[in-house]
C-alpha positions in Angstrom: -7.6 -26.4 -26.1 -7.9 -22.9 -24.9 -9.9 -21.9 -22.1 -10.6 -18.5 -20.7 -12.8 -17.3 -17.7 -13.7 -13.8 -16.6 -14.2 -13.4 -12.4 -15.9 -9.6 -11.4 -16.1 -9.7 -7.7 -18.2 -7.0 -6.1 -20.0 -6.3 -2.7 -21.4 -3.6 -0.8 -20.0 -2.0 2.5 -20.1 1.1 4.4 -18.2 3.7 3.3 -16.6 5.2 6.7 -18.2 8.8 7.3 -17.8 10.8 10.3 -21.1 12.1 10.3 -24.7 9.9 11.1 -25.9 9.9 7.1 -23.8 6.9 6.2 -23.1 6.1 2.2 -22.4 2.9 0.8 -20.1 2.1 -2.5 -19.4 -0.7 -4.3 -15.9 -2.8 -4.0 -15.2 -4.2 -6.8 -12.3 -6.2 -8.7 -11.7 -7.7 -12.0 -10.0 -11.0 -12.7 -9.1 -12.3 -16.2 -7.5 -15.9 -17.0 -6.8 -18.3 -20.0 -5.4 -21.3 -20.3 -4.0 -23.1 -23.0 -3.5 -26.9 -24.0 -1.5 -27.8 -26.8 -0.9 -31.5 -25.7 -1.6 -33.7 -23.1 2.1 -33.0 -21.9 2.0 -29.7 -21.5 -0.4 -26.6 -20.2 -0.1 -22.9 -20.2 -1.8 -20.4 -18.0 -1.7 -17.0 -17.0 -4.2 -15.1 -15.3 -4.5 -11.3 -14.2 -6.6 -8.8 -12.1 -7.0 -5.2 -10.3 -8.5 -4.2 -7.6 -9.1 -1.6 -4.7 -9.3 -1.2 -0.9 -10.9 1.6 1.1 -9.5 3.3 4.2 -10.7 2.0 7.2 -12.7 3.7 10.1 -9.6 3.8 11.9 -7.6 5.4 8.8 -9.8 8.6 8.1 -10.5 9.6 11.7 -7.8 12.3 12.9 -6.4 12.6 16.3 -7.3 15.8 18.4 -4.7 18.6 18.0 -1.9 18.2 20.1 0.2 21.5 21.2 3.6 21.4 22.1 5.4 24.3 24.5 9.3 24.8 24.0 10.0 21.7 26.9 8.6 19.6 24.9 10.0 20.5 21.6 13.1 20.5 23.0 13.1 17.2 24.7 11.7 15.7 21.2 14.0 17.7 19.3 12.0 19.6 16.8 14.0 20.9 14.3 13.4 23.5 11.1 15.9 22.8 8.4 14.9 26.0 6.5 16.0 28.2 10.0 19.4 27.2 10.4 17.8 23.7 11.9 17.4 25.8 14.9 14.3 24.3 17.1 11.1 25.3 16.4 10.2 27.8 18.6 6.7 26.9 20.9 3.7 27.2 21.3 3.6 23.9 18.1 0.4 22.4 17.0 0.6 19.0 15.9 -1.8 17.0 13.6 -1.8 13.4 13.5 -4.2 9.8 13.3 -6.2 9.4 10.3 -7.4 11.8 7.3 -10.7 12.0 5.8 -8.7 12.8 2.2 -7.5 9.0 1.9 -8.3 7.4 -1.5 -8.0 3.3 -1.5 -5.2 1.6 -2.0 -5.1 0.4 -5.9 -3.4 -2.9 -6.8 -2.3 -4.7 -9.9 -2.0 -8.6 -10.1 -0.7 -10.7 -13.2 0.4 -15.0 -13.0 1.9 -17.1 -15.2 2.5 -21.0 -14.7 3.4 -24.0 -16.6 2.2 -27.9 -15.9 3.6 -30.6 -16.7 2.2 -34.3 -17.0 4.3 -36.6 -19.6 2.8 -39.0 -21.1 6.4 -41.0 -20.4 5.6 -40.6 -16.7 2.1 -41.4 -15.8 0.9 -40.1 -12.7 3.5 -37.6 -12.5 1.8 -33.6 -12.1 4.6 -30.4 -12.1 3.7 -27.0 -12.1 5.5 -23.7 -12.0 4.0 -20.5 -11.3 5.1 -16.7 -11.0 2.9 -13.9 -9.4 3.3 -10.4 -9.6 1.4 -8.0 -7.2 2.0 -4.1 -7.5 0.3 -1.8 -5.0 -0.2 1.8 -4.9 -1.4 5.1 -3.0 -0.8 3.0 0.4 -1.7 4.6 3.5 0.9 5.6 5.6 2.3 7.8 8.4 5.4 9.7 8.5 7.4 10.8 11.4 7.5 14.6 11.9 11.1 15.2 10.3 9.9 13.3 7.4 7.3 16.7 6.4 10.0 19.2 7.6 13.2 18.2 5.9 10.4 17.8 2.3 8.6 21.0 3.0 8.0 21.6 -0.8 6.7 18.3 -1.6 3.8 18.6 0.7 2.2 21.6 0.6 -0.3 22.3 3.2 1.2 19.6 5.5 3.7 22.7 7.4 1.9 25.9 8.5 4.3 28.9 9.4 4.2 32.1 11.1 5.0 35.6 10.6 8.5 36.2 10.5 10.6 37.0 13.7 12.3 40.4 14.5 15.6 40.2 13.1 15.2 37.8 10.5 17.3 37.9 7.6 15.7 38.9 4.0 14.2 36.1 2.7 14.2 33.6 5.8 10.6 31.8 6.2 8.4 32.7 9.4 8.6 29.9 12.3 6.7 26.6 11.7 3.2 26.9 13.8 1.9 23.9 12.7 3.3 20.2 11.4 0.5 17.8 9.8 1.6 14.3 9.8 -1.2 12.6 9.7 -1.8 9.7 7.1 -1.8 9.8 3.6 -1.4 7.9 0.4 1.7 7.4 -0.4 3.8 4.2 -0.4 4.1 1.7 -2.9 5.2 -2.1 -2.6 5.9 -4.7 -5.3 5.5 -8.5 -4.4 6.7 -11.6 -6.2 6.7 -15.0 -6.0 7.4 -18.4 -7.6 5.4 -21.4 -6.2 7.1 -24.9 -7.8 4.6 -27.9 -7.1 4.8 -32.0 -7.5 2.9 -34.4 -7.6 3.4 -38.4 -8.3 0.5 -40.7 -8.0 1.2 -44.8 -8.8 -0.9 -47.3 -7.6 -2.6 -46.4 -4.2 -0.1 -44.1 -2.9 0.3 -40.3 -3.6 3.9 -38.4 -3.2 3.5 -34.4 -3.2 6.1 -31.3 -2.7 5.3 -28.1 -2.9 8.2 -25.1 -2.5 7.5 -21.2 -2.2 9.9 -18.3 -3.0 8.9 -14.9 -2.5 10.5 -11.6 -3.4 9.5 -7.8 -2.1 
């Protein structure tokens, strides 16, 4: 016998604005599964699904500029790799807390299990399932060396100045200003077995279950 069901979760919530005209969106997920019977020893099932999760209020609200003199950079060690790692040279504004440009996290779910219930053993119930959960564009934040030492790969995130007198040819102006706030970035991969038993004879019931998990 071959089942298969089709679960499409949705509901509406507040979309976090910074402003008073509020906007709502829709969160929705889809979830497909099946199951399949080919005797009454054996059944197969797998199941899979995607969905999404917003940034929170907390995620998309910035902190106010900070600015940095020369103390300061010095004590925290400031460095610009693309100036002879020299430090960077005050006044520094800083960016940092949440960003309005977040997109929600995406995620991709799939399962697959067996049970077991021979005929040979009645009362006896064993399954074995394995999940798989992948994750994208998660919000993160990134300490300040993190943006300086991968200039290129963010652009926008280091802001520089005019070059200094006696720079060499070709050497970039000072940095003025380092963004680190959060962004989408990280990805995490999750699996995980679950092994379950189950014996039932007369009026007593014997169970187990056992969890592995893998990141």
């Amino acid at each position: 016998m071959l089942r298969i069901f089709y679960f499409y979760p949705w509901a509406r919530r507040p979309v976090p604005r910074l402003d008073a005209g509020g906007q709502r969106c829709r969160v929705h997920g889809l979830h497909l599964g099946s199951s399949l019977r080919a005797n009454p020893d054996i059944a197969l099932r797998a199941s899979g699904g995607t969905g999404f999760l917003p940034p929170s209020l907390a995620q998309i609200i910035g902190e106010p500029p900070s600015v940095f003199n020369d103390f300061l950079i010095f004590l925290l060690d400031i460095r610009d790799p693309m100036r002879g790692n020299d430090l960077i040279p005050g006044p520094l504004t800083l960016l940092s807390g949440g960003s309005p440009d977040l997109q929600p996290e995406q995620s991709e779910s799939s399962s697959f299990g067996v049970v077991l219930t021979p005929r040979f053993a009645p009362g006896l119930r064993v399954s074995v399932d394995v999940t798989h959960i992948h994750k994208t564009d998660e919000v993160v934040t990134l300490p300040l060396d993190f943006f300086t030492d991968n200039e290129a790969d963010f652009p926008g995130r280091i802001t520089r100045g005019p070059n200094l007198p006696g720079d060499p040819p070709g050497t970039p102006g000072p940095i003025t200003q380092i963004d680190f706030s959060s962004l989408n970035l990280a990805s995490s991969g999750f699996e995980g077995d679950r092994y379950s038993g189950r014996v039932h004879a007369a009026d007593r019931e014997l169970s187990a279950v056992g969890v592995s998990t893998l990141w």
